[in-house]
Structures are given as C-alpha cells and as structure tokens.
C-alpha positions as CSV (number, residue, x, y, z in Angstrom):
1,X,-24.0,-15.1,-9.3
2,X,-21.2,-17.2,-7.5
3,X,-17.3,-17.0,-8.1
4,X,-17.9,-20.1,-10.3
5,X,-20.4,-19.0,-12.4
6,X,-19.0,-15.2,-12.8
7,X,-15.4,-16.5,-14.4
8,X,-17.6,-19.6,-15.9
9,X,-15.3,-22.0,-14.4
10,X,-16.9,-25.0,-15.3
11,X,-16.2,-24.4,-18.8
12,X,-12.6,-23.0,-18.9
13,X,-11.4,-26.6,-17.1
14,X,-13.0,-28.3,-19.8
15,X,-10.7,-27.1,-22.1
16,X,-8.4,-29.6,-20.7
17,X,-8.8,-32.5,-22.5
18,X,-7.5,-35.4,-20.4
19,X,-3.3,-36.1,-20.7
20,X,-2.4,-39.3,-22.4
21,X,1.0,-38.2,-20.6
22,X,1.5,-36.9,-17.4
23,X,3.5,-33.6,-18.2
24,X,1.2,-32.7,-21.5
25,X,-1.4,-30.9,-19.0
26,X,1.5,-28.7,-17.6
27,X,2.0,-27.8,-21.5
28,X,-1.4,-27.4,-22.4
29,X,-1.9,-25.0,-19.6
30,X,1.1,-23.2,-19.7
31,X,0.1,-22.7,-23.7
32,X,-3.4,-21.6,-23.0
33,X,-2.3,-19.3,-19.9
34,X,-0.2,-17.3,-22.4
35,X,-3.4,-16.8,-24.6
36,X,-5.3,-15.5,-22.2
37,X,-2.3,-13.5,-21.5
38,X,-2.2,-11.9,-25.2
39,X,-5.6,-11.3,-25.2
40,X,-5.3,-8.7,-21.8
41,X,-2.3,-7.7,-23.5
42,X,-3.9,-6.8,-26.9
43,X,-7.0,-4.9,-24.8
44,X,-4.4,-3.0,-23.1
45,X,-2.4,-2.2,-26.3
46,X,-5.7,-1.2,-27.9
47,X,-6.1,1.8,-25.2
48,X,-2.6,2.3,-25.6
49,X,-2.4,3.2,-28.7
50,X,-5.7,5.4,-28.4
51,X,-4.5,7.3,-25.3
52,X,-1.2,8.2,-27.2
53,X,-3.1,9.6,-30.4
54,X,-4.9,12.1,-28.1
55,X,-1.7,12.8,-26.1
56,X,-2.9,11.6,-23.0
57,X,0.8,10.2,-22.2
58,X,0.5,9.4,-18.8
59,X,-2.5,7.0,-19.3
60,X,-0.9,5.4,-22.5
61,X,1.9,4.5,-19.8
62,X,0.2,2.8,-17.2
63,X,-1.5,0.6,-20.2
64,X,2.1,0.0,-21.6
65,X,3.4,-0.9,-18.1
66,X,1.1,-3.5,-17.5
67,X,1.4,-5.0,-20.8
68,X,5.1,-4.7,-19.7
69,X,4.2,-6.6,-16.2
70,X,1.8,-9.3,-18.3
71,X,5.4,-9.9,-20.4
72,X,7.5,-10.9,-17.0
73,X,4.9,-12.9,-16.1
74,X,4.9,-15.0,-19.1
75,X,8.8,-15.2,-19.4
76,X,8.8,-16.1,-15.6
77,X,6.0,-19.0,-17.2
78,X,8.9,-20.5,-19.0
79,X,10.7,-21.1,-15.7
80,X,7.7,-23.6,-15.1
81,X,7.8,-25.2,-18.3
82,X,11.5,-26.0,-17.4
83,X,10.3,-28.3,-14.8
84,X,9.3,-30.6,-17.5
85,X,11.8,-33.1,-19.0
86,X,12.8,-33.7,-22.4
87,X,11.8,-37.3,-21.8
88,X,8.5,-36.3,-20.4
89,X,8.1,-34.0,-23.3
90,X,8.5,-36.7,-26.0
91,X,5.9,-38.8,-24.3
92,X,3.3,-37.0,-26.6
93,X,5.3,-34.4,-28.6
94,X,4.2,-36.7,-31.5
95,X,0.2,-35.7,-30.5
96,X,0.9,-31.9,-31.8
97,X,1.6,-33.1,-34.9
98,X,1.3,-29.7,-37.1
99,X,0.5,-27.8,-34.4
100,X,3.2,-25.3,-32.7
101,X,3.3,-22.0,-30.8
102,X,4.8,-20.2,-33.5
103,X,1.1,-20.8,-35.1
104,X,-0.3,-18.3,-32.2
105,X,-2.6,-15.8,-34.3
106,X,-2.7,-13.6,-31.1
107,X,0.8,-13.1,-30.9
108,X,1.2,-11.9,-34.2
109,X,-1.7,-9.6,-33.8
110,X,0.3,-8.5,-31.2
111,X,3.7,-8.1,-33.3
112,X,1.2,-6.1,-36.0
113,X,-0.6,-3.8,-33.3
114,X,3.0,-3.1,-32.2
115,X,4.5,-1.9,-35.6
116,X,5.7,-5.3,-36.9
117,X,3.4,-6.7,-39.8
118,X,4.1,-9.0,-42.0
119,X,1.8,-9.7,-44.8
120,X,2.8,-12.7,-45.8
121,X,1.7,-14.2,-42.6
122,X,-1.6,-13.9,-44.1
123,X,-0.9,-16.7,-46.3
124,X,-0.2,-19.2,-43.5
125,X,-2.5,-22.6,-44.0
126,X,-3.1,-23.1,-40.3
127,X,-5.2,-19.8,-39.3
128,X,-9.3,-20.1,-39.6
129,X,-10.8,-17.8,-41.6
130,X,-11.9,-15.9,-38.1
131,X,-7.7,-15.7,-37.5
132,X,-7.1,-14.1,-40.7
133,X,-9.6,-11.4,-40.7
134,X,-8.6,-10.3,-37.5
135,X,-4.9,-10.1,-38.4
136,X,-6.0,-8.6,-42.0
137,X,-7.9,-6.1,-39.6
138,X,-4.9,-5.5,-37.8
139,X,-2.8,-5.4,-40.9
140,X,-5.3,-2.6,-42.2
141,X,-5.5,-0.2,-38.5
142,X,-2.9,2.4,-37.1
143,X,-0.1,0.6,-34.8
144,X,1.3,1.4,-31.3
145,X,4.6,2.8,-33.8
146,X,2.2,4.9,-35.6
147,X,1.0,6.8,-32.6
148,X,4.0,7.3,-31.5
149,X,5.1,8.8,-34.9
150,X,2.0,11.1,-34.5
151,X,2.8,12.4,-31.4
152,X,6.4,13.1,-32.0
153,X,5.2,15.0,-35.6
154,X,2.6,16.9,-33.5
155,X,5.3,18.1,-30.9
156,X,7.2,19.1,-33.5
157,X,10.2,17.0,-33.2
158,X,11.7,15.4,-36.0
159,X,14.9,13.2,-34.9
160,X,13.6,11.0,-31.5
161,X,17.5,11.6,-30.4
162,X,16.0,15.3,-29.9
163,X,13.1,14.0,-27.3
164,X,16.1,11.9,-25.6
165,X,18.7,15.1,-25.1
166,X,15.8,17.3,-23.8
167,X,15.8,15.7,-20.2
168,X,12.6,14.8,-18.6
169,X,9.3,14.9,-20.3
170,X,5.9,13.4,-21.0
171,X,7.0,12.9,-24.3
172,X,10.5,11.3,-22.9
173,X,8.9,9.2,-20.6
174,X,6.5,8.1,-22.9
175,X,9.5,6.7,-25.0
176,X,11.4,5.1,-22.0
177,X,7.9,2.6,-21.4
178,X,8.0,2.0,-24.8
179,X,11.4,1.1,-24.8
180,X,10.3,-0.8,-21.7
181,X,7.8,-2.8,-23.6
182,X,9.9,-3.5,-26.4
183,X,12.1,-4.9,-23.8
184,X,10.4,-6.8,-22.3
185,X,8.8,-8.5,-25.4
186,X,12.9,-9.0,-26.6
187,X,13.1,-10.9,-23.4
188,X,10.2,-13.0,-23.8
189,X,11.6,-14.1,-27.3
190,X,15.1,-15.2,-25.7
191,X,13.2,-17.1,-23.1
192,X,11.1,-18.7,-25.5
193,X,14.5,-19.7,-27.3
194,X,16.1,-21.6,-24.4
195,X,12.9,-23.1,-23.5
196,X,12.9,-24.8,-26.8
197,X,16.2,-25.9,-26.8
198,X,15.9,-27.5,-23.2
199,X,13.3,-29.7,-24.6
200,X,14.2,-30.4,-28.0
201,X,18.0,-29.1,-28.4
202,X,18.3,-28.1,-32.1
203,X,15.8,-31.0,-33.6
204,X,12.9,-29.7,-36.3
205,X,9.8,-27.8,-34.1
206,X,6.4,-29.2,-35.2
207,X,4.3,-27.5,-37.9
208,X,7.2,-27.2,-40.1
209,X,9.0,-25.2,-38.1
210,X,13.0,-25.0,-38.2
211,X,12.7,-25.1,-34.6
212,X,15.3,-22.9,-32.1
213,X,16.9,-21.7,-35.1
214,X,13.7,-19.9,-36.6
215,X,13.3,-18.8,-32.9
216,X,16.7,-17.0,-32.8
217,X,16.3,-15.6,-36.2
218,X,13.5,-13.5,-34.2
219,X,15.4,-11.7,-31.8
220,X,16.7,-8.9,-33.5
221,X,12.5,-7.9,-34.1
222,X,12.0,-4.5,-33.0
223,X,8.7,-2.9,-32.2
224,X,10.6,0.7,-32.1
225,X,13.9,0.6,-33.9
226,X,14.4,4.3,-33.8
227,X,14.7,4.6,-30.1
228,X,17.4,2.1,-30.1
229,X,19.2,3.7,-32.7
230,X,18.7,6.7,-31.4
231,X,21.4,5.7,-28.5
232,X,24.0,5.3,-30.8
233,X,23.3,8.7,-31.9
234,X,22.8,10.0,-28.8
C-alpha cells in the first residue's frame, strides 16, 4: 500500500480531462472539490442527525461543527474562483452547454437531509436514475429538522424561544451549532451569488438557469426557521 495507491491517485487526476482553455481546469476542480466536499458533509450530517435522535448532543455537535468548518472552506473556494476572469471564463463557458452547478444532486440531498425538500426537484431532466433514487431516498428518511423536533418534544419543550431563555444547556447549545450550520450554509449561498455575477454579471446561467437572479431568490432558504424566529420572539 503506498500514499498513491491508498487515495487511488492515479485515477482521481484522470478525472481531469485536458482544458481546451487555460482557466476551465481551475473550474473543473474548484467544481469537483466542492463534491467531494458534500459528500464528507452528507456522512457527517448522516451521524448528525442519528446522534441527536438518541440525545447524544455533544457528539451531534462536533459532526455539525465540521460540517460547519467544510462550509468556510468552500465559501473561502469561491475566493479562488475569483482569480479567474470573465474573459477567461467565456473561453469555454459555451463547453457546459446544459450543464450548471445548480444541477448538483449532492447539494440538494444536502438541502433535503437538512429539512428543505422539495419534491418537484424530482422531476428535473438532468439527474440519472442513480441521482433520483437517492434524493427520493432522502425525500422518504427523517431530516436533521426532524431530530431536532424530536428532541425538543422529548424534553418537553414546546416553543424553541423556551430552550433560548433557559441559559446554558445541551439542549441550547445544541441549537446555537445548528444555527451555526445554517449560517454558514446562508453564507455559502451569498458567496455563490457574487461569484456568479463576477463572471457573468446578470446574463442567463447554463442549463436554463435564470442565472444570479435564481441564485438570490435562494437566500432566504432556511434549514431551521424557528430558531431564527424565535429571536424576534425572544
């Protein structure tokens, strides 16, 4: 067993076809990277979500803080992508054709794992039949937002604002890293926004997409809307 063969090097930089322009290997990687990203962060969520149903808090936390550290690594990713120009962009923008990231099947296993399905997404023409079982799997299975409902019902609270007046808590620091996570998705979103319009200002994405402005249209998604309520109430 070597270092190469262990992590099967080899074969992950043949995913890399070779660039018919120069900067469309910084976007192919960047792109990939954040898949590999999702999939750690799905595995984590996963064990989140278990940890929380059997009201082992603190574990459920570290999970949900390094899903919250995978998330400001990939915003901090957009910072590289900003290195590329719109010019250099354009250079083979036309090769995605009806491709586009808002086509990523892991992140919306993500949103649905989470608490934010959508059914309809189902329906989409680009996922492979292997795509849409999983997300109809997903669709179908108990979300982070579930567990978090059970565990507040088996503590006996019924308004979340009652968990954020009692002072500190498993169950209110449990809440706060959820909050965290939320977060730190929300931030993710808005950095996803601007690197978008850096490239292609408010043009038409590909696949269809409306571009920036379907982008914006996402950042009032919340994972957890009753803990942000909850502060008005507070």
């Amino acid at each position: 067993m070597t270092y190469s063969s262990y992590l099967r090097i080899p074969e992950l930089l043949a995913l890399q076809q070779e660039p018919r322009a120069h900067d469309e290997l910084l976007f192919v990687v960047l792109h990939q990277s954040h898949e590999l990203w999702f999939k750690l962060a799905l595995h984590e969520l996963d064990e989140a979500t278990r940890l929380i149903d059997v009201d082992r808090f603190p574990e459920a936390e570290t999970r949900l803080r390094r899903i919250v550290t995978i998330m400001r690594q990939l915003v901090a990713q957009w910072d590289v992508l900003g290195t590329m120009t719109p010019a250099g962009y354009l250079e083979f923008r036309h090769v995605l054709e009806g491709g586009s990231g808002f086509q990523s099947a892991q992140f919306r296993e993500l949103e649905f794992a989470s608490g934010l399905k959508d059914p309809t997404y189902l329906s989409s023409p680009w996922l492979s039949e292997r795509e849409r079982g999983r997300l109809q799997t997903r669709l179908d299975a108990p979300t982070l937002a579930d567990a978090y409902a059970g565990a507040l019902e088996r503590a006996g609270v019924t308004d979340v604002v009652d968990v954020l007046r009692a002072g500190p808590s498993l169950l209110t620091m449990l809440s706060e890293t959820l909050l965290d996570y939320d977060e730190a998705v929300g931030h993710w979103r808005h950095r996803h926004v601007l690197a978008v319009e850096r490239q292609i200002g408010l043009k038409p994405g590909t696949g269809g997409s409306s571009g920036a402005a379907y982008l914006r249209s996402t950042l009032t998604r919340r994972f957890f809307p009753t803990l942000w309520e909850a502060r008005t109430r507070l």
